[in-house]
C-alpha positions as CSV (number, residue, x, y, z in Angstrom):
1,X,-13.7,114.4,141.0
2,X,-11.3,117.4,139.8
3,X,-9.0,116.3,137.2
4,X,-5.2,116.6,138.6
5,X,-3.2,118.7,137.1
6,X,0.3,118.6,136.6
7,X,3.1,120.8,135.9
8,X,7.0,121.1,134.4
9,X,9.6,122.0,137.0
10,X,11.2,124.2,134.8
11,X,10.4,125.5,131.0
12,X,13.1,123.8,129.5
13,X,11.9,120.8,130.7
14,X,11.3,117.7,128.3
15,X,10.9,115.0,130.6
16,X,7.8,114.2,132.8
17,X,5.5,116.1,134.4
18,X,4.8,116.0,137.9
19,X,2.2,116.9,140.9
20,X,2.3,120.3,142.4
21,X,2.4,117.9,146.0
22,X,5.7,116.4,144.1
23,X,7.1,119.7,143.1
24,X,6.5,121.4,146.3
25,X,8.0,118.4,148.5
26,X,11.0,118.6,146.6
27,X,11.1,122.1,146.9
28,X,10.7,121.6,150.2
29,X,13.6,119.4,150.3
30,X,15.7,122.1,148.3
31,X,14.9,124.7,151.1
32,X,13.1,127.1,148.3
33,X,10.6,129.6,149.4
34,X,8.9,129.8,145.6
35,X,8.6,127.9,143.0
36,X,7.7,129.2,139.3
37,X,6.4,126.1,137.3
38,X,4.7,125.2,134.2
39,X,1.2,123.9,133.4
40,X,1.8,120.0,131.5
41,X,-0.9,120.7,129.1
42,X,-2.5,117.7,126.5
43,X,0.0,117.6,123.4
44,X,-3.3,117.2,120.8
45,X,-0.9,118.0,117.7
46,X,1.5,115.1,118.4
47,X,0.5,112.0,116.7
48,X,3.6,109.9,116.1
49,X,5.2,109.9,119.6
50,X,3.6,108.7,122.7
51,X,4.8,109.1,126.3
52,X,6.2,105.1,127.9
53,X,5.3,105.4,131.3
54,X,7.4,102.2,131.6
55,X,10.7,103.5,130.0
56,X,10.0,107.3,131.1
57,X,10.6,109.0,127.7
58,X,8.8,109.6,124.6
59,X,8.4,106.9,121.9
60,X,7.8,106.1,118.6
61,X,3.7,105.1,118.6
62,X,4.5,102.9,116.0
63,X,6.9,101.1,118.2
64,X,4.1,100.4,120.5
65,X,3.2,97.1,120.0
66,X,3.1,93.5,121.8
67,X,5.4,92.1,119.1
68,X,8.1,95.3,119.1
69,X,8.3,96.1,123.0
70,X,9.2,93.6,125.6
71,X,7.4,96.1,128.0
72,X,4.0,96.0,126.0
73,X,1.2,95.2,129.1
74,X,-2.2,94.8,127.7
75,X,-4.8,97.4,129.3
76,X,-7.4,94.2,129.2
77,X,-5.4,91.6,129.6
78,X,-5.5,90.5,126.0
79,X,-4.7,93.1,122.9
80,X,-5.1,96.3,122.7
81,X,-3.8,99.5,123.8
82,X,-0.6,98.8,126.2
83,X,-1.5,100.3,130.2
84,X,2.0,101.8,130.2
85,X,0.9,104.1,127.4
86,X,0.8,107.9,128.2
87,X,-0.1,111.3,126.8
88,X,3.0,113.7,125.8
89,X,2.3,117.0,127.4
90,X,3.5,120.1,126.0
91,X,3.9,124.0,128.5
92,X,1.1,125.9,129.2
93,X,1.3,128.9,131.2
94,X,3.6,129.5,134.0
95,X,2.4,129.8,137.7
96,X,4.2,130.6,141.0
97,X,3.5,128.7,144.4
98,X,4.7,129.1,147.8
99,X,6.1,126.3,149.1
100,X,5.2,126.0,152.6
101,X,1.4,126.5,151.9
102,X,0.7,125.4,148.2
103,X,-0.9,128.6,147.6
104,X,-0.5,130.5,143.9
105,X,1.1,133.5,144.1
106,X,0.8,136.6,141.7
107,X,3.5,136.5,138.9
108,X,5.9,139.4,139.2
109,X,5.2,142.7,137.2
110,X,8.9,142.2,135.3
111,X,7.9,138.4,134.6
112,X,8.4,137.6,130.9
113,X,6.9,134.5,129.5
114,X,9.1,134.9,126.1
């Protein structure tokens, strides 16, 4: 099975990261003919902060725990890693999709990733 990838609506983004299918509905929605988003890549460097997928932001990984989080779900059922624990994701490189049919589209000549 291909590993889903997901992708920041915008480059200033510092909240989740979403399915293209997610992106491209909403653009949908928005009546947008392209859409220029960024690759959610694996934040490797980050060890202190973890992404709650039960708050929706980024947390202390200290903070964590069964006795400091009323949201703490065991991943087995009895101690251990919490299931609403996620990775934090940092931008990778930018790609441009048309909306109606999902397909990638070439990034403009003039387009400057700095």
């Amino acid at each position: 099975m291909k590993k889903q990838i997901f992708y920041f609506k915008d480059e200033d983004s510092d909240g989740p990261s979403f399915s293209l299918d997610d992106i491209l509905d909403e653009a949908k929605e928005e009546g947008l003919k392209t859409i220029l988003v960024y690759e959610a890549i694996p934040d490797k460097f980050e060890k202190d902060f973890i992404w709650c997928m039960e708050i929706g932001e980024a947390t202390e990984r200290k903070g964590c725990t069964k006795k400091l989080c009323s949201e703490y779900v065991s991943k087995n059922g009895k101690n251990g890693i919490c299931k609403q624990r996620g990775n934090l994701y940092t931008w990778g490189t930018p790609h441009l999709f048309d909306v109606e049919t999902g397909k990638e589209l070439p990034l403009p000549e003039d387009y400057d990733a700095n």
